[in-house]
PDB file of N, CA, C and O in Angstrom:
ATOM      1  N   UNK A   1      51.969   0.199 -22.680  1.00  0.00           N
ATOM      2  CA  UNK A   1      50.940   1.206 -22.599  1.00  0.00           C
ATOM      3  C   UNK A   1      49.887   0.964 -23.679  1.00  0.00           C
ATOM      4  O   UNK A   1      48.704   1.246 -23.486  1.00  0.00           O
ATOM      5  N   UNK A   2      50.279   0.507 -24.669  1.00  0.00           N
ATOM      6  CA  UNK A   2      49.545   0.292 -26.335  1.00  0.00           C
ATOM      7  C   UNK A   2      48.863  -1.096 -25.794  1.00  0.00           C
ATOM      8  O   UNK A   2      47.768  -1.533 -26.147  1.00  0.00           O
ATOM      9  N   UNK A   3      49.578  -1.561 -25.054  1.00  0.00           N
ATOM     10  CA  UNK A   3      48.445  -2.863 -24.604  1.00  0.00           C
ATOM     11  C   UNK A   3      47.230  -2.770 -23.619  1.00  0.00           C
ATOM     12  O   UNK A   3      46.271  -3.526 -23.467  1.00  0.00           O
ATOM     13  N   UNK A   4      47.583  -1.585 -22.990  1.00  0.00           N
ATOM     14  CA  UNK A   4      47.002  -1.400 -21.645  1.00  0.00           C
ATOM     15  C   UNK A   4      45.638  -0.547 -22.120  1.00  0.00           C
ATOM     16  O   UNK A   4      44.662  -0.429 -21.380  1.00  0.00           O
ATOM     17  N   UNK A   5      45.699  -0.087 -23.195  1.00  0.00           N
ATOM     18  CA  UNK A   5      44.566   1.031 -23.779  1.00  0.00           C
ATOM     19  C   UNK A   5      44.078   0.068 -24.751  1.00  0.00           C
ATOM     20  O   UNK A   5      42.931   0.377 -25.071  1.00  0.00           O
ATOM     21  N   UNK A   6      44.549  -1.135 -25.442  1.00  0.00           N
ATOM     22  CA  UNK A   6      43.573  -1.432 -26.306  1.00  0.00           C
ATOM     23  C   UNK A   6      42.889  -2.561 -25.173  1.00  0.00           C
ATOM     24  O   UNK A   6      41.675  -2.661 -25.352  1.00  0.00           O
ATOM     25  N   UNK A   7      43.364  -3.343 -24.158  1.00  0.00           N
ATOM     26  CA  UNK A   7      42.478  -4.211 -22.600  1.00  0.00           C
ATOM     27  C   UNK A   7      41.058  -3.053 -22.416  1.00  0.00           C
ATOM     28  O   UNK A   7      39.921  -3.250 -22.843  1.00  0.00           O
ATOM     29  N   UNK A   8      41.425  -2.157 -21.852  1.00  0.00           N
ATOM     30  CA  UNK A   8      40.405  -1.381 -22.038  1.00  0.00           C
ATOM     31  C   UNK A   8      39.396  -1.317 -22.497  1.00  0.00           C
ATOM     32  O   UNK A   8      38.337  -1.814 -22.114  1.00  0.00           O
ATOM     33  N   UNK A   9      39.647  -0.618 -23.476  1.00  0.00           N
ATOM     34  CA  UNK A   9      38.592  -0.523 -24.751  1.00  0.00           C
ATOM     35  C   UNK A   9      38.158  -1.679 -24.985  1.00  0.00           C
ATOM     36  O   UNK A   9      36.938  -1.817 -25.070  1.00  0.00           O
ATOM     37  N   UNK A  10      38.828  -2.564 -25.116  1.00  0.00           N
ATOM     38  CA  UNK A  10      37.983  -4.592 -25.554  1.00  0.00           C
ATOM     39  C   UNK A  10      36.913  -4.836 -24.071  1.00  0.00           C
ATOM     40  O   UNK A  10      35.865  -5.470 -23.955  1.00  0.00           O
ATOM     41  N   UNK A  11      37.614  -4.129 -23.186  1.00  0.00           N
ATOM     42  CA  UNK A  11      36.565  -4.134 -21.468  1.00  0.00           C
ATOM     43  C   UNK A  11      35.177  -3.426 -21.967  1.00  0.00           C
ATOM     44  O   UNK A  11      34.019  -3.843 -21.978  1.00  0.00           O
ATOM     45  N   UNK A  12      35.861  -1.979 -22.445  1.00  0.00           N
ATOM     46  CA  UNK A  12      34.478  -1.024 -22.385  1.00  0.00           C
ATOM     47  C   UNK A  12      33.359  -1.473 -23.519  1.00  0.00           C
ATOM     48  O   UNK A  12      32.176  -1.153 -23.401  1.00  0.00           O
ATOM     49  N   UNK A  13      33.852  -2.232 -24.606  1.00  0.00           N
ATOM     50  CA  UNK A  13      33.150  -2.533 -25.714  1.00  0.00           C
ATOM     51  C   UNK A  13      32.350  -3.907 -25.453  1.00  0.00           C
ATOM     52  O   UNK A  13      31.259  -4.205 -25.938  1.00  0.00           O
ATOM     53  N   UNK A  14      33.038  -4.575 -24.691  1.00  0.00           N
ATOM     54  CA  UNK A  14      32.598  -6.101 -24.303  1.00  0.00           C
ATOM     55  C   UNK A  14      31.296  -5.336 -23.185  1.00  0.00           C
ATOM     56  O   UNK A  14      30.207  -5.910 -23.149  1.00  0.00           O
ATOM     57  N   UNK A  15      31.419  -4.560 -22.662  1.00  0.00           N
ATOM     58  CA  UNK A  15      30.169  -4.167 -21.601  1.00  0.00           C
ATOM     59  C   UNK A  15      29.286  -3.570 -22.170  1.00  0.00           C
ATOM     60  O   UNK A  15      28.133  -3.499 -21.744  1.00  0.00           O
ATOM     61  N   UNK A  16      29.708  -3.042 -23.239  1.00  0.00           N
ATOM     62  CA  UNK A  16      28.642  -2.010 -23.817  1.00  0.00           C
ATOM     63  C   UNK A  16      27.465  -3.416 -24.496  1.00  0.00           C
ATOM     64  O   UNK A  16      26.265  -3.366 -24.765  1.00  0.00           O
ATOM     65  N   UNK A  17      28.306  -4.384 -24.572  1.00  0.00           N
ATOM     66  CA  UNK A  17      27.460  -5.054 -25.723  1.00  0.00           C
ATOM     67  C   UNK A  17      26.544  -5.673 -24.988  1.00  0.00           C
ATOM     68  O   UNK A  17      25.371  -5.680 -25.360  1.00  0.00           O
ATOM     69  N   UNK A  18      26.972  -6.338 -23.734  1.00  0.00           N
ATOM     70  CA  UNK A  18      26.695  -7.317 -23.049  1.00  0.00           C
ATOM     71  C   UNK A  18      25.263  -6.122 -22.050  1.00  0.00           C
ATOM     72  O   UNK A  18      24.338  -6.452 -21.307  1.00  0.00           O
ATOM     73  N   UNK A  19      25.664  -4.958 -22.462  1.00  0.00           N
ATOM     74  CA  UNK A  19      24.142  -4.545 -21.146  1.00  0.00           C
ATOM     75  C   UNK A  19      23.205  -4.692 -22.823  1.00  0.00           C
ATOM     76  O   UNK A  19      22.507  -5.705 -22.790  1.00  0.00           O
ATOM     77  N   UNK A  20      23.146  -4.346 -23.434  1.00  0.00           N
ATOM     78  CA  UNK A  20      22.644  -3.843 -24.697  1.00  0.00           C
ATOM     79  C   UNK A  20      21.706  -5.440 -25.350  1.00  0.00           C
ATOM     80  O   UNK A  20      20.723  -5.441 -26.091  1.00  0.00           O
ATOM     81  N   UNK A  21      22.400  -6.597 -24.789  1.00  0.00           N
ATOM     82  CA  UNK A  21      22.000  -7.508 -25.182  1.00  0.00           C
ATOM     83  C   UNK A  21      21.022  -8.020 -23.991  1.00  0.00           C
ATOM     84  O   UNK A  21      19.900  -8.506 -24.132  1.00  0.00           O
ATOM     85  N   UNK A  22      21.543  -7.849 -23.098  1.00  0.00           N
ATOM     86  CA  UNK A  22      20.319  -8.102 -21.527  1.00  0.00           C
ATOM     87  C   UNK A  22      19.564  -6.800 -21.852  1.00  0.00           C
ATOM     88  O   UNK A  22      18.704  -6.731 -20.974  1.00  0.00           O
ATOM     89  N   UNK A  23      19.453  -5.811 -22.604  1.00  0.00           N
ATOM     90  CA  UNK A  23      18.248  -4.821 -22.245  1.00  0.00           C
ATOM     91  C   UNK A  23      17.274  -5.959 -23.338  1.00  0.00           C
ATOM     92  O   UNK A  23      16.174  -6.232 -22.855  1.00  0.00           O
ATOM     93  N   UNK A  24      17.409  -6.254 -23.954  1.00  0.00           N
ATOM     94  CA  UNK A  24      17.059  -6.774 -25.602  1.00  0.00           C
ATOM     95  C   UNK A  24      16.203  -8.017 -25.032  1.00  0.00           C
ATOM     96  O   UNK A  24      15.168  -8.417 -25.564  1.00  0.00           O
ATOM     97  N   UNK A  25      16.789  -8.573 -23.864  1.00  0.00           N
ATOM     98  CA  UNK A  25      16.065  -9.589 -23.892  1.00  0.00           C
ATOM     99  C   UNK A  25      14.772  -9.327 -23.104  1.00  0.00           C
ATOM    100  O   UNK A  25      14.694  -8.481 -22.213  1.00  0.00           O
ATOM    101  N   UNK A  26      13.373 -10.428 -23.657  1.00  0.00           N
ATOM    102  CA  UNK A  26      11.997 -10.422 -22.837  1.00  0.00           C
ATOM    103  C   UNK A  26      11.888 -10.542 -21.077  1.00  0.00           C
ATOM    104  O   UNK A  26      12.131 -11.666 -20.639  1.00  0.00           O
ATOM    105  N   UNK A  27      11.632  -9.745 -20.321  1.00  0.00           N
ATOM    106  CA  UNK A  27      11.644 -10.113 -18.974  1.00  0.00           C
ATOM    107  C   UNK A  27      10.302 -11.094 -18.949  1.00  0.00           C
ATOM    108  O   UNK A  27       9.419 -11.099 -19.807  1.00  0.00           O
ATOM    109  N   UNK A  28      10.354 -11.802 -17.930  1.00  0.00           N
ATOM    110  CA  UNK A  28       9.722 -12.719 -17.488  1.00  0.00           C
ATOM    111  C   UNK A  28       8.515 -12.098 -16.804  1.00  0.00           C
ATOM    112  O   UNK A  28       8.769 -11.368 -15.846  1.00  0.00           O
ATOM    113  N   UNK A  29       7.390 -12.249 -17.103  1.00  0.00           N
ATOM    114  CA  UNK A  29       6.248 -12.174 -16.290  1.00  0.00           C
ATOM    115  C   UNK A  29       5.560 -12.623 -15.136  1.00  0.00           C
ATOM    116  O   UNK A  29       4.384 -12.985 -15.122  1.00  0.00           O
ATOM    117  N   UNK A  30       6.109 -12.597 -14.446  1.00  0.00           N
ATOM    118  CA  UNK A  30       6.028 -13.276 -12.939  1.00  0.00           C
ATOM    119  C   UNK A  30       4.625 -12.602 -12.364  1.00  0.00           C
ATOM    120  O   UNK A  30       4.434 -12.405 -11.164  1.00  0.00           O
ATOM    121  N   UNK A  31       3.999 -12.391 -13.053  1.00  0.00           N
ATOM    122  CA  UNK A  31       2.382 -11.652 -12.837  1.00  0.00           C
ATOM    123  C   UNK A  31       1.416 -12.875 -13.017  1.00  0.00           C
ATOM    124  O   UNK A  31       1.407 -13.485 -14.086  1.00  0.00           O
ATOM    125  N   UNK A  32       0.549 -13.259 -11.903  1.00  0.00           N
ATOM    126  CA  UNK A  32      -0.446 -14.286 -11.467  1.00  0.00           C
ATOM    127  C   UNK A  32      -1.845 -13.570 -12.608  1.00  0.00           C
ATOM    128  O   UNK A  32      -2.217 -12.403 -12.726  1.00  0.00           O
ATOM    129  N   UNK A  33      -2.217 -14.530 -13.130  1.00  0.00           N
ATOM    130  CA  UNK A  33      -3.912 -13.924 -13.353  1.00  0.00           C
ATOM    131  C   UNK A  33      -4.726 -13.590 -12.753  1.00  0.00           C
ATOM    132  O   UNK A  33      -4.828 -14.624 -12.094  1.00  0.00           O
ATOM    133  N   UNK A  34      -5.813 -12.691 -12.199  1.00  0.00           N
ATOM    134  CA  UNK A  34      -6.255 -12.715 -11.141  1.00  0.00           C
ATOM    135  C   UNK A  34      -7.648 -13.563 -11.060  1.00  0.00           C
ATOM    136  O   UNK A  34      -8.315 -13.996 -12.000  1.00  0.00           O
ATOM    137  N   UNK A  35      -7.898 -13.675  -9.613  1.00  0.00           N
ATOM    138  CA  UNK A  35      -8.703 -15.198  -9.299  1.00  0.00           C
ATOM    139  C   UNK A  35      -9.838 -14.825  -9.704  1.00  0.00           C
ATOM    140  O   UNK A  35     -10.117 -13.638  -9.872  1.00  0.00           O
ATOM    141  N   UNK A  36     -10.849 -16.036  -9.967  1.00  0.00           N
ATOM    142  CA  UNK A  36     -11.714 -15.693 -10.672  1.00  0.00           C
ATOM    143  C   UNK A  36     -12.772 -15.443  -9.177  1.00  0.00           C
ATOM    144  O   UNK A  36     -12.575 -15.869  -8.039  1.00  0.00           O
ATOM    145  N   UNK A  37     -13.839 -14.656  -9.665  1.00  0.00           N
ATOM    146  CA  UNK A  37     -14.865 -13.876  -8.855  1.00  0.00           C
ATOM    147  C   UNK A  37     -15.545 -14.839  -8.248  1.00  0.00           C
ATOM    148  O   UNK A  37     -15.967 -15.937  -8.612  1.00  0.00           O
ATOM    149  N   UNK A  38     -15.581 -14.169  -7.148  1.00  0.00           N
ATOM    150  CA  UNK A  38     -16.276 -14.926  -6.004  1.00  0.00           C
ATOM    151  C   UNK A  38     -18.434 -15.040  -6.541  1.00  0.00           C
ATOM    152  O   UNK A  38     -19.031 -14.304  -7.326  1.00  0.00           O
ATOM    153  N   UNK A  39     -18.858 -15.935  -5.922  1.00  0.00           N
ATOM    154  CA  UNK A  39     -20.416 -15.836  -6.211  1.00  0.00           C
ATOM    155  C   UNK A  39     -20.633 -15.133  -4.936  1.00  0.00           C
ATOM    156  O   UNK A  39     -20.076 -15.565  -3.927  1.00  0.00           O
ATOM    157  N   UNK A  40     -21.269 -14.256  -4.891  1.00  0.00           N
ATOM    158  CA  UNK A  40     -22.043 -13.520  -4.157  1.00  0.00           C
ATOM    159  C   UNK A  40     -22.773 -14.330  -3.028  1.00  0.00           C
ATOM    160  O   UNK A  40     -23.459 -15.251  -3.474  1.00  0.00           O
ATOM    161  N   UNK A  41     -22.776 -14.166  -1.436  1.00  0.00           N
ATOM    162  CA  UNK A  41     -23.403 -14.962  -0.812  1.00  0.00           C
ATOM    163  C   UNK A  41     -25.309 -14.126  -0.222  1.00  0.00           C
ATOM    164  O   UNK A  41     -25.222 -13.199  -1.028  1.00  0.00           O
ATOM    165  N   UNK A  42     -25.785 -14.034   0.020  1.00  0.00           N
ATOM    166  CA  UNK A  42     -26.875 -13.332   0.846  1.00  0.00           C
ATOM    167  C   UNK A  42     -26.005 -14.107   2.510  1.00  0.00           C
ATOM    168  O   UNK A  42     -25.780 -15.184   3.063  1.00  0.00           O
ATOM    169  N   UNK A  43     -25.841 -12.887   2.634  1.00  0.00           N
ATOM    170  CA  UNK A  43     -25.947 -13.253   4.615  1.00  0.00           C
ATOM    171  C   UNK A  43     -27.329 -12.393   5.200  1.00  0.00           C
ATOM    172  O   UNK A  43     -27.321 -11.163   5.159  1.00  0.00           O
ATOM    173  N   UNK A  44     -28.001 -12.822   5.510  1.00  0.00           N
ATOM    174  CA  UNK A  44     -29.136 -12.263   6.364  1.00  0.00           C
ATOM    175  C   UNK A  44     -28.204 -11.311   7.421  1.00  0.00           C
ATOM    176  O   UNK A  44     -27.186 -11.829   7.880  1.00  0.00           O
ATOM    177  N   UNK A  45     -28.474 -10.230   7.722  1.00  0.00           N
ATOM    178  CA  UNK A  45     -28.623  -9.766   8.505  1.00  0.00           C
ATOM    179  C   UNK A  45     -29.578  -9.277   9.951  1.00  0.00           C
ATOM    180  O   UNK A  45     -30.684  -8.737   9.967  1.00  0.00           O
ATOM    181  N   UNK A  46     -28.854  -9.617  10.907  1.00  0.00           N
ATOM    182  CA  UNK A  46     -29.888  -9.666  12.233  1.00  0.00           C
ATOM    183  C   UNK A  46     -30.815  -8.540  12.185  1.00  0.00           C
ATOM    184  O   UNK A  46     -30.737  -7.615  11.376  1.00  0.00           O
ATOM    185  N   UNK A  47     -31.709  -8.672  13.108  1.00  0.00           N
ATOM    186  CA  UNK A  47     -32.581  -6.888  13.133  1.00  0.00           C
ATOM    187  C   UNK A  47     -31.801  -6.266  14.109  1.00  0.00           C
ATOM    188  O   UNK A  47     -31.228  -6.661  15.125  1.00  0.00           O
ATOM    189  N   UNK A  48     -31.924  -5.205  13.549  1.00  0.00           N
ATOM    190  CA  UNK A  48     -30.925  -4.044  14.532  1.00  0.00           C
ATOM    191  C   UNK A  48     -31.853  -3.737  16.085  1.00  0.00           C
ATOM    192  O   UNK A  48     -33.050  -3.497  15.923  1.00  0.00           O
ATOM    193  N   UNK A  49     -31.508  -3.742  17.025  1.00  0.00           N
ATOM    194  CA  UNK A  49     -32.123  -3.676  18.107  1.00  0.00           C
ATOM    195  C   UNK A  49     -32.330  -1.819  18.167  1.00  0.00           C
ATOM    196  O   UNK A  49     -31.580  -1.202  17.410  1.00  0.00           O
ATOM    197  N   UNK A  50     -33.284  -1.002  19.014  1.00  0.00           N
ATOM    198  CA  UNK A  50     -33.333   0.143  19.608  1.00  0.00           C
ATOM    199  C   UNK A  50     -32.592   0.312  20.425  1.00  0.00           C
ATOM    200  O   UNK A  50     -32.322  -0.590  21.217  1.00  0.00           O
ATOM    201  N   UNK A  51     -32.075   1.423  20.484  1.00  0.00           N
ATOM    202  CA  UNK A  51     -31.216   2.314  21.633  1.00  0.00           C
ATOM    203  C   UNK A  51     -31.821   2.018  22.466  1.00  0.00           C
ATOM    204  O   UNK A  51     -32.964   1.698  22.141  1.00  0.00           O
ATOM    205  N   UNK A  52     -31.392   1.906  24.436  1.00  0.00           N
ATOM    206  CA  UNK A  52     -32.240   1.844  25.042  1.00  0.00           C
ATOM    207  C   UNK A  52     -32.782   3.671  25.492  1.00  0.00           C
ATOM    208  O   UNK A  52     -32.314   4.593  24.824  1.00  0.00           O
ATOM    209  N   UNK A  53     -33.466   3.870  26.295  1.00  0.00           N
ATOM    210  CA  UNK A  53     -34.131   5.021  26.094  1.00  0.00           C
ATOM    211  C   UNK A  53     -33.144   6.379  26.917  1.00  0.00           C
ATOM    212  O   UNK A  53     -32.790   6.064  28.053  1.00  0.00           O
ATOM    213  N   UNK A  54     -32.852   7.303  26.614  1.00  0.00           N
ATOM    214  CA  UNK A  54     -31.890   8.378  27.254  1.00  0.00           C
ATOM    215  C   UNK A  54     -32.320   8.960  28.133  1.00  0.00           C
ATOM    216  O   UNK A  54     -33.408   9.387  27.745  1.00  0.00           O
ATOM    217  N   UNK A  55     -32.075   9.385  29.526  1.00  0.00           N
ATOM    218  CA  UNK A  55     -32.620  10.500  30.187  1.00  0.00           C
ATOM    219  C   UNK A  55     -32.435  11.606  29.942  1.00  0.00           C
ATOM    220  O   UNK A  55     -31.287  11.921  30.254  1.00  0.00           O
ATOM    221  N   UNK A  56     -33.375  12.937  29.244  1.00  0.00           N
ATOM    222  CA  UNK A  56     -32.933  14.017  28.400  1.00  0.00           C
ATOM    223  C   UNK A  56     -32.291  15.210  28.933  1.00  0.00           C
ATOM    224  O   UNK A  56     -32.484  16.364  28.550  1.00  0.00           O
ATOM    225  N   UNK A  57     -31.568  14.846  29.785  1.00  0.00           N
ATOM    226  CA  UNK A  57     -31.292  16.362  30.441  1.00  0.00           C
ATOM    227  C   UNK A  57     -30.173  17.045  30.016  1.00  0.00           C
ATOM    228  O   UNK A  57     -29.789  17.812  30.898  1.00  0.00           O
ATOM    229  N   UNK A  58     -29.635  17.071  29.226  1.00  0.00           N
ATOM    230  CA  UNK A  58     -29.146  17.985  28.220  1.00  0.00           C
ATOM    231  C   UNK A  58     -27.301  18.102  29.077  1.00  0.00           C
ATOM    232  O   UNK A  58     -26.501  17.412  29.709  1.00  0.00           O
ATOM    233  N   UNK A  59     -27.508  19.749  28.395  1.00  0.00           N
ATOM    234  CA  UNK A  59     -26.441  20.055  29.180  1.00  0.00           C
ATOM    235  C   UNK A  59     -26.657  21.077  30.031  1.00  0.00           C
ATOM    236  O   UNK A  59     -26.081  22.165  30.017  1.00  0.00           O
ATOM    237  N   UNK A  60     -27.843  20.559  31.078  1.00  0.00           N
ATOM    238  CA  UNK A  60     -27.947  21.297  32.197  1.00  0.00           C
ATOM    239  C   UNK A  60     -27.202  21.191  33.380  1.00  0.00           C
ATOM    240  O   UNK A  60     -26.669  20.128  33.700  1.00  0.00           O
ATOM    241  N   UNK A  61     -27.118  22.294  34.105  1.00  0.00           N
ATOM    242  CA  UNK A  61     -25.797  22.011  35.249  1.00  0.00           C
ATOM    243  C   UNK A  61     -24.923  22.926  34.938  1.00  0.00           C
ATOM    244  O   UNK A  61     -24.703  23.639  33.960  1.00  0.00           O
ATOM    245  N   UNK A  62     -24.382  22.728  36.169  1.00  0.00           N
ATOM    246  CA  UNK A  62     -22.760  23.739  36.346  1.00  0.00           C
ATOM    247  C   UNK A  62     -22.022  23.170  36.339  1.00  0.00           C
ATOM    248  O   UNK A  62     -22.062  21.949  36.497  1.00  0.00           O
ATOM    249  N   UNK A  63     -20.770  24.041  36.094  1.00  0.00           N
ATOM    250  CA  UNK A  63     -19.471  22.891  36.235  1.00  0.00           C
ATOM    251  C   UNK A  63     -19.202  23.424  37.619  1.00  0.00           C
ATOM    252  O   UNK A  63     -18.351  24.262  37.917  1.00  0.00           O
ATOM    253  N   UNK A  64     -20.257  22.666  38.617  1.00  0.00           N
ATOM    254  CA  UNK A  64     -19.487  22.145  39.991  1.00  0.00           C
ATOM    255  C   UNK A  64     -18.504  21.232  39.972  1.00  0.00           C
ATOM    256  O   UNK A  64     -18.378  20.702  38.868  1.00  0.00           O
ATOM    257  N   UNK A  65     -17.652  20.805  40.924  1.00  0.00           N
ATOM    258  CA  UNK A  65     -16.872  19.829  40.818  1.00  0.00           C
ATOM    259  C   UNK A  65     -16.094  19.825  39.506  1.00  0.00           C
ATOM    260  O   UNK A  65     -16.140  18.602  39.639  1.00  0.00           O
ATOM    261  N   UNK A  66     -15.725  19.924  38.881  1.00  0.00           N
ATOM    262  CA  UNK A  66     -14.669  20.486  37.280  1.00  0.00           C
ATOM    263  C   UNK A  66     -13.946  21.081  38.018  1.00  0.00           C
ATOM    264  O   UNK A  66     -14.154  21.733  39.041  1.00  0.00           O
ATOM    265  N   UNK A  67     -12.481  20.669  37.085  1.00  0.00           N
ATOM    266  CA  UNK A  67     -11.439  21.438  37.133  1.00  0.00           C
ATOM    267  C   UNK A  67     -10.851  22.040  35.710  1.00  0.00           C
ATOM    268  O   UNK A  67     -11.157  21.674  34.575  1.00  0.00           O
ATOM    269  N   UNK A  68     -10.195  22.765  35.987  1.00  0.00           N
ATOM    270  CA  UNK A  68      -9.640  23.089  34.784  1.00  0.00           C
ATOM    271  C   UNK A  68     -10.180  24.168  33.968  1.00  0.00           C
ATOM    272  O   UNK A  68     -11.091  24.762  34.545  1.00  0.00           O
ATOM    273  N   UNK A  69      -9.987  24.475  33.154  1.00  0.00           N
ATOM    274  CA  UNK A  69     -10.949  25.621  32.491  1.00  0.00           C
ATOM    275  C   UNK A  69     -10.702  27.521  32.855  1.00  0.00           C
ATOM    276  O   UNK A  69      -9.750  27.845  33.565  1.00  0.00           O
ATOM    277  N   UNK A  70     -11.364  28.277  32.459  1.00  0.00           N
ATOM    278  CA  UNK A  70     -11.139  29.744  32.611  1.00  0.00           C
ATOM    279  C   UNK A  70     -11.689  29.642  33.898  1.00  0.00           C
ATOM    280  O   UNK A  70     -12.509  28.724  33.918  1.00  0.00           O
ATOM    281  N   UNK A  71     -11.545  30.354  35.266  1.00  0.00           N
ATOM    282  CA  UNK A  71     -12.243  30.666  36.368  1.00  0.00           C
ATOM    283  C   UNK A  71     -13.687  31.574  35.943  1.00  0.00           C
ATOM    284  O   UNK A  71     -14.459  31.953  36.824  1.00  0.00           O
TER     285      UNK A  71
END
């Protein structure tokens, strides 16, 4: 039993040390530099063309032919 409690304890003490020594150590920086900046290009842009022209009639009309809705 006197053997079985001091295994133990040499377990719990050997772990305690061993996280304590991996916290301790430098992690590795696996972080890229970031790329260096692009030069700016000019793209011309096309001319925007006009809408072609609307026939204005709004929202005139009935709802003939419709379904759905309040009677």
């Amino acid at each position: 039993m006197k053997f079985l409690k001091q295994l133990i304890i040499t377990f719990v003490a050997s772990s305690v040390l061993a996280v304590g020594a991996m916290a301790g150590e430098p992690q590795k920086n696996d972080q890229k530099p970031p790329p260096p900046p692009k030069e700016k290009q000019d793209v011309p842009k096309p001319p925007k063309e006009s809408p072609p022209p609307r026939n204005d009639n709004g929202n005139k009309g009935g709802s003939e032919g419709k379904k759905g809705g309040k009677p």
